[in-house]
C-alpha positions, 0 to 999 in steps of 0.5 A: 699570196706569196710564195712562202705561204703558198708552199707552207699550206702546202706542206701542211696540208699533204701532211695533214693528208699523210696522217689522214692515210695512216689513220684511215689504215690503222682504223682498218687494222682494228675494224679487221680485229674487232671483226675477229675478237666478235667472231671469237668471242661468238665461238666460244659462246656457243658453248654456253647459254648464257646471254652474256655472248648475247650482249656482247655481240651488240656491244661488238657491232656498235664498236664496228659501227663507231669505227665504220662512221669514224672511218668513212669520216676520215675519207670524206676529210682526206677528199677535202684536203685533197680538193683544196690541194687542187685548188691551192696549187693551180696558178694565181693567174688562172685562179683570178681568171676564172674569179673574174670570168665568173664575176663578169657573167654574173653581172649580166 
């Protein structure tokens, strides 16, 4: 692989991993604020007897649980990226070293 296309995956990919991060933060900030409008609205349901406070509070939980499934999505593909990244930047050499190591055990 020659070196300009090595360092152009590079780049993409840290970038990919950059925006991964801010997703991964910004999907935090609104799990903490859906959190707090739940615990709001559940306050300010107390006062009534109304089953709205109820269904809303389901609704509340699937949103957050949306948002824990979407979030732990992101970190498992900034793990990938990040594997990948390892084996992308470790030298060709040793890439087909290790290739033909493996292919030579493999034969007996």
């Amino acid at each position: 692989m020659s070196e300009s296309v090595s360092t152009n995956i590079n780049r993409a990919l840290y970038s990919i991993a950059a925006h991964l991060h801010c997703c991964r933060s910004e999907l935090k900030s609104i799990e903490g604020f859906i959190v707090d409008l739940a615990t709001h609205y559940a306050a300010v349901c107390e006062r009534g007897l109304d089953d709205s406070a109820d269904r809303a509070s389901r609704g509340f939980s699937q949103v957050l649980s949306q948002m824990r499934a979407t979030n732990d999505f992101a970190q498992e593909l900034e793990k990938k990226i990040q594997n990948i990244l390892a084996l992308v930047s470790r030298p060709v050499s040793s890439i087909n070293l290790s290739f033909s190591l493996t292919a030579s055990s493999a034969a007996f």
